[in-house]
C-alpha positions in Angstrom: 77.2 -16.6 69.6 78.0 -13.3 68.2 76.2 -11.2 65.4 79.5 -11.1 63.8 82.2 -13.2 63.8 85.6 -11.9 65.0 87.0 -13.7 62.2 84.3 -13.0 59.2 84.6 -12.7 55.6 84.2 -9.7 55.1 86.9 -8.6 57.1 89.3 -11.2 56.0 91.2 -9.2 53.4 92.4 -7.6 56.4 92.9 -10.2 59.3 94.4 -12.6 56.5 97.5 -9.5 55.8 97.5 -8.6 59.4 96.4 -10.9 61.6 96.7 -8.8 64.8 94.3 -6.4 63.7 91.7 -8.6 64.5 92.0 -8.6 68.5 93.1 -4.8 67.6 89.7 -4.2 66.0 87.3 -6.3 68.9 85.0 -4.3 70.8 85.7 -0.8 68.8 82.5 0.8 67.2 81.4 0.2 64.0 82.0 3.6 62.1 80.4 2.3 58.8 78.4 5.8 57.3 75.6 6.2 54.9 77.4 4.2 52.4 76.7 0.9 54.2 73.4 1.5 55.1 72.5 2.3 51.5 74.1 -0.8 51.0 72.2 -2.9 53.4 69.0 -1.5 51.9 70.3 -2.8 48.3 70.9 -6.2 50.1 67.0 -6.4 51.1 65.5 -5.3 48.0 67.8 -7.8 46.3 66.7 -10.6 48.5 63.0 -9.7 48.1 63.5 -9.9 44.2 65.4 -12.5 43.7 62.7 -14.5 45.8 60.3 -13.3 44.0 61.6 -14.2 40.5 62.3 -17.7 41.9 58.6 -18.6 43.5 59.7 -17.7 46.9 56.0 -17.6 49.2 55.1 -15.3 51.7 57.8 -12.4 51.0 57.1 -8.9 51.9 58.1 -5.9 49.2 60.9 -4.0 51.6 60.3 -0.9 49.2 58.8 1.1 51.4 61.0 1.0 54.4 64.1 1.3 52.6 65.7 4.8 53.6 68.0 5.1 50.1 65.5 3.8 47.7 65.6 5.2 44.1 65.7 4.4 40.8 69.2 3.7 40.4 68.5 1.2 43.3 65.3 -0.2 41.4 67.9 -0.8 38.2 70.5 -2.0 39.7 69.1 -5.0 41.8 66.8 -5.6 38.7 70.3 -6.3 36.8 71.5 -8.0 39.8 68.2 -10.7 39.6 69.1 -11.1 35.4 73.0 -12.4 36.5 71.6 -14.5 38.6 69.0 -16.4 36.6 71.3 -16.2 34.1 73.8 -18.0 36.6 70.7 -20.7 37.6 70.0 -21.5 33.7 74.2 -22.5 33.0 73.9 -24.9 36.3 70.5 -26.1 35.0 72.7 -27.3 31.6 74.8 -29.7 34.1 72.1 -30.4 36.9 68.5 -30.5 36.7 67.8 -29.9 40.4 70.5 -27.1 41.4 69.4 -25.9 45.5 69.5 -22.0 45.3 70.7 -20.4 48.7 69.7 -16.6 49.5 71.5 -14.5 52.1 72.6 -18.2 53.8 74.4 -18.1 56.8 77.8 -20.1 55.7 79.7 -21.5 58.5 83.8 -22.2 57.7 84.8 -23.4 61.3 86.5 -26.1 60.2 89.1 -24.1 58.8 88.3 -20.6 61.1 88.0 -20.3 65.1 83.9 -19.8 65.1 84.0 -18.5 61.6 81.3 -17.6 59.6 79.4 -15.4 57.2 76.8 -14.4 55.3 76.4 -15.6 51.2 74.6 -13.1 49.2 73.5 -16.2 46.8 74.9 -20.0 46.3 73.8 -22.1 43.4 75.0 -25.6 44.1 74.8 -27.9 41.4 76.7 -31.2 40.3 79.8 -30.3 38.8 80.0 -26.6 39.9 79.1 -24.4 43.2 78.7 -20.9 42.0 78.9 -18.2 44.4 77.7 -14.6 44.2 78.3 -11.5 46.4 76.5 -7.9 45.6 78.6 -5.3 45.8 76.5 -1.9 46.0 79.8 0.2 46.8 81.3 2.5 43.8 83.9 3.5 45.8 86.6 0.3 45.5 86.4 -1.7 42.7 86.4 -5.8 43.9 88.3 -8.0 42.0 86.8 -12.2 42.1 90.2 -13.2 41.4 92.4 -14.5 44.6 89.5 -12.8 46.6 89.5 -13.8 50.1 86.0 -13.3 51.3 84.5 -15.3 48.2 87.1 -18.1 49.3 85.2 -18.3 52.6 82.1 -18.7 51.2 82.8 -21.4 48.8 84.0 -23.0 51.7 81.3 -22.6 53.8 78.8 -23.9 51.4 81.2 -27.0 50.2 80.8 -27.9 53.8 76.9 -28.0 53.1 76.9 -29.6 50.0 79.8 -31.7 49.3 78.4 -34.5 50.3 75.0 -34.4 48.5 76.6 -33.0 45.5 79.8 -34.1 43.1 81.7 -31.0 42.9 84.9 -30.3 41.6 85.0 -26.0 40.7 83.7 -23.4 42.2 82.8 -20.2 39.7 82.9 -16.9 42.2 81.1 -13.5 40.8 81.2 -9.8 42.0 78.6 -7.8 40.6 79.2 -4.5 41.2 76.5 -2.1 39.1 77.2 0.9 40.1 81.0 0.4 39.0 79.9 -1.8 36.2 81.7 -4.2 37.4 81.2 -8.0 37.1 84.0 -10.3 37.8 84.0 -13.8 37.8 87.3 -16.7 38.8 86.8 -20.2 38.9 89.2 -22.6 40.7 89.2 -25.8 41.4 88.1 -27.4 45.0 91.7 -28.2 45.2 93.1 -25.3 44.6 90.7 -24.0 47.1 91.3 -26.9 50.0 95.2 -26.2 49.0 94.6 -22.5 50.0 92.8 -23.4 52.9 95.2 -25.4 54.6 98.3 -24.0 53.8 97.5 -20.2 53.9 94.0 -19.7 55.6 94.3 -21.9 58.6 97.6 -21.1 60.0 97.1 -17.3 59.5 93.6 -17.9 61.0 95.1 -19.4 63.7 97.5 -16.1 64.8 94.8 -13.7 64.2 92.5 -15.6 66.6 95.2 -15.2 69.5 95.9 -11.5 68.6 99.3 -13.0 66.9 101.9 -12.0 63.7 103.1 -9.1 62.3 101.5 -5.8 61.7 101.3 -5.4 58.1 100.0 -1.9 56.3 98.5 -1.4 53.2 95.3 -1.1 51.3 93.2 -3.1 53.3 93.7 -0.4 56.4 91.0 1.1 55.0 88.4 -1.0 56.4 90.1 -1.0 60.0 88.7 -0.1 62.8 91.4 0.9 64.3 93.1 2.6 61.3 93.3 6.1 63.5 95.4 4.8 66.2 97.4 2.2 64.7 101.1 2.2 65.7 102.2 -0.3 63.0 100.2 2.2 60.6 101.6 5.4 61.9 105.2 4.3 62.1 105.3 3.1 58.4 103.6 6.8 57.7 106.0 8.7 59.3 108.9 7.0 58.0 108.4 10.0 54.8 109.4 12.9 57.5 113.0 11.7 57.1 113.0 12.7 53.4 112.1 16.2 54.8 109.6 17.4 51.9 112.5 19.2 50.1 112.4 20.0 46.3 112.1 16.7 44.7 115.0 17.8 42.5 116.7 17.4 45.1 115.6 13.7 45.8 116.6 10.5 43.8 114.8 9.3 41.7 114.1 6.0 44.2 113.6 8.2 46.7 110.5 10.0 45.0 109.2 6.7 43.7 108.7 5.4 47.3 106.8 8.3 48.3 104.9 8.2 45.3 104.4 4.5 46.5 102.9 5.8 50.0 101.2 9.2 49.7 97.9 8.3 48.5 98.3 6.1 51.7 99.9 9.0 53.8 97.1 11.7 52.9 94.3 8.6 53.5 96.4 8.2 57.2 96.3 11.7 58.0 92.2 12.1 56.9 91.8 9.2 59.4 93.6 11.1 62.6 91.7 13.8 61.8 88.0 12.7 61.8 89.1 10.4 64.5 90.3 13.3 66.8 87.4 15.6 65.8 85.1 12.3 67.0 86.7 11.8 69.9 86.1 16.0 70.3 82.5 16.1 69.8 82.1 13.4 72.1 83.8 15.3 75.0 87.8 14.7 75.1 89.9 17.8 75.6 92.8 18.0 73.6 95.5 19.6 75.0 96.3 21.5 71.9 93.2 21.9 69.9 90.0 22.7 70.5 86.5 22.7 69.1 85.4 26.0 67.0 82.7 27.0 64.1 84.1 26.2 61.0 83.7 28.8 58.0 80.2 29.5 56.6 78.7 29.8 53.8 75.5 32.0 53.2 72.1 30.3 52.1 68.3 31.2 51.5 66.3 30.7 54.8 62.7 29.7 52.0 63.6 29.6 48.4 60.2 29.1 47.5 59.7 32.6 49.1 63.0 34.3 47.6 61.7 32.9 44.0 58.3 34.7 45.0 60.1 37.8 46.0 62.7 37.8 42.6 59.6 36.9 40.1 57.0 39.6 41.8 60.4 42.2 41.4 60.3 41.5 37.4 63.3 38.6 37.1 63.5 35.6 36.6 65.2 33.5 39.5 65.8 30.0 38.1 68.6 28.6 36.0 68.0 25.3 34.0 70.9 22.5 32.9 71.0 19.2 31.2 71.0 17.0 34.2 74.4 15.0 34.5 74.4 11.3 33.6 74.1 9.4 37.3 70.9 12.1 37.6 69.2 11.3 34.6 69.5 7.5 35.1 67.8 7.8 38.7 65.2 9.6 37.1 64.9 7.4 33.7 65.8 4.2 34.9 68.5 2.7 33.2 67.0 0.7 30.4 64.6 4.0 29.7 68.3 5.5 29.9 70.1 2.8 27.5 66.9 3.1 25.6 67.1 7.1 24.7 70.7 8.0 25.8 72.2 5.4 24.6 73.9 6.4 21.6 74.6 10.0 23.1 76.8 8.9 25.5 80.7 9.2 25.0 83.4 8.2 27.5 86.7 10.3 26.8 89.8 9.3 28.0 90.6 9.5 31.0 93.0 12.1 32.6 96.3 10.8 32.4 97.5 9.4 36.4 100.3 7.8 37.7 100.2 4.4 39.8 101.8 1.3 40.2 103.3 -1.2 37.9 101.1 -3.9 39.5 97.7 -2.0 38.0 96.3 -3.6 35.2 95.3 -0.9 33.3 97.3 -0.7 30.0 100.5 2.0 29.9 100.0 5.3 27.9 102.7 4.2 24.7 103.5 7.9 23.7 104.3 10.4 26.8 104.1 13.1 24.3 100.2 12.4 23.5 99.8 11.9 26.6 101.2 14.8 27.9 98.8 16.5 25.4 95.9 15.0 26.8 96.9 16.2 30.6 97.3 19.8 29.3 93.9 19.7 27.7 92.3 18.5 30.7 93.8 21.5 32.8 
């Protein structure tokens, strides 16, 4: 069977709002950067902890192989290991011999052509099955509520353990450190079987054959095929017709439609770009672009030896700065940092934006301070 399902988890924010994208995406390479590797290297050190803390025998310390190790990494999967235990004591309250699973295969078939995944952590315990997944990312912040992928997994491991175990909720948590972010939703198994049958299997079922309806939207982010989309382009170039002229000149539902899509419109056109410049390096010819040097910039050849040169001349060739805040945690730690800092640290507000009525953030109530506050910013 396959490394990866075509049908995972992880993926199923996607497949679930367009099903076709998952026969779209099968067989295109995985263009994941450094960002997932740093997270896969979180993953282990989490694994090796957790273990660790819990008795585990005959674990190896991943430390040293771990390309993005650092002390942000240290503190963060140190936090990671407290949720957890902290998770293990409230199931202890209910159950006195809860089974911990760590980065368990959890198989959802019954609902999902060959569906499975991979559960960061399961506690499963009489009364509740709690289900954790590490999110290492501070790019998109993950929400527990209505979340997909958790779905899967409480799903997968009901199929281990429903039997053994009497359970009737299921408590699912994102922890997210470097967002500070920890969410948690509990639903009921029923709610969840309820969601299974009537939404996840029959849009399972038409993403397996490659079947449905194109849909854009946020989760085109994590496509593979996000570049060369048609579905995806045609919705994008639907703003030519408005023409770009002054928005004066626009109504006012006019402009809030493009306001609706041009975060999504500048993502689109990012995506063509370093998809063409790809498909460049790797050799295609484009009939109307071509390959050059882009600009730049110059830079010291040794500045150990320009330092040598300025200081044997009579100057002084360094500059010194606080160090910012995510700096000086990586080199403090963060309780050293909580411990020293804490009460120096401010958060102003921040810089007035405009989104979407479905955000969750609070409204500004006056425009006039806020207006203030934009003008300060500037």
């Amino acid at each position: 069977m396959s490394a990866h399902a075509l049908l995972s988890a992880s993926s199923s924010h996607r497949w679930l709002n367009c099903p076709p994208s998952a026969r779209l995406c099968e067989g295109k390479p995985d263009t994941a950067g450094e960002a997932a590797a740093e997270g896969t290297d979180a993953h282990s050190l989490c694994e090796y902890k957790l273990k660790k803390a819990l008795g585990f025998a005959d674990i190896e310390d991943p430390t040293e192989d771990l390309t993005y190790y650092d002390n942000e990494m240290e503190s963060c999967t140190e936090g990671y290991v407290a949720f957890v235990l902290e998770l293990l004591e409230r199931a202890k309250q209910s159950c006195s011999d809860p089974v911990v699973l760590i980065e368990q295969r959890l198989d959802f078939s019954d609902y999902v052509e060959n569906g499975f995944g991979t559960g960061d952590l399961v506690i499963i315990a009489d009364g509740t099955l709690y289900i954790v997944d590490f999110k290492y990312g501070k790019g998109v912040l993950v929400d527990a509520e209505d979340n997909p992928q958790m779905k899967l997994y409480a799903l997968g491991a009901l199929a281990l353990a429903d039997g053994i175990y009497d359970i009737d909720t299921v408590c699912m948590s994102i922890y997210q450190p470097r967002r500070d972010n920890v969410s948690s939703c509990t639903i009921t198994k029923t709610e969840l079987s309820e969601w299974a049958e009537k939404v996840l299997r029959p849009t399972a079922e038409l993403a397996y054959k490659g079947e449905g309806e194109f849909r854009c939207g946020e989760w085109c982010g994590f496509c593979k095929a996000k570049a060369t989309c048609r579905a995806r382009a045609e919705k994008n170039l639907e703003l030519a017709k408005y023409e770009f002229r002054e928005p004066g000149e626009l109504e006012d539902d006019e402009i809030e439609k493009i306001l609706a899509q041009a975060d999504e419109l500048v993502s689109w056109a990012n995506d063509i770009k370093a998809y063409a410049l790809r498909e460049a390096l790797s050799g295609k010819v484009w009939s109307k672009f071509k390959l050059v040097s882009g600009t730049s910039r110059r830079k010291y050849a040794d500045e150990n030896l320009v330092a040598a040169a300025v200081q044997k001349a009579g100057y002084d060739p360094y500059e010194r700065s606080v160090l910012g805040i995510s700096d000086m945690t990586k080199m403090l730690g963060k309780k050293k940092f909580d411990e020293l800092l804490g009460e120096l640290i401010i958060k102003p507000a921040g810089k007035p934006v405009l989104v979407s009525r479905e955000d969750k953030r609070p409204e500004l109530n006056s425009t006039e301070n806020a207006a203030m506050d934009f003008a300060e910013e500037d």
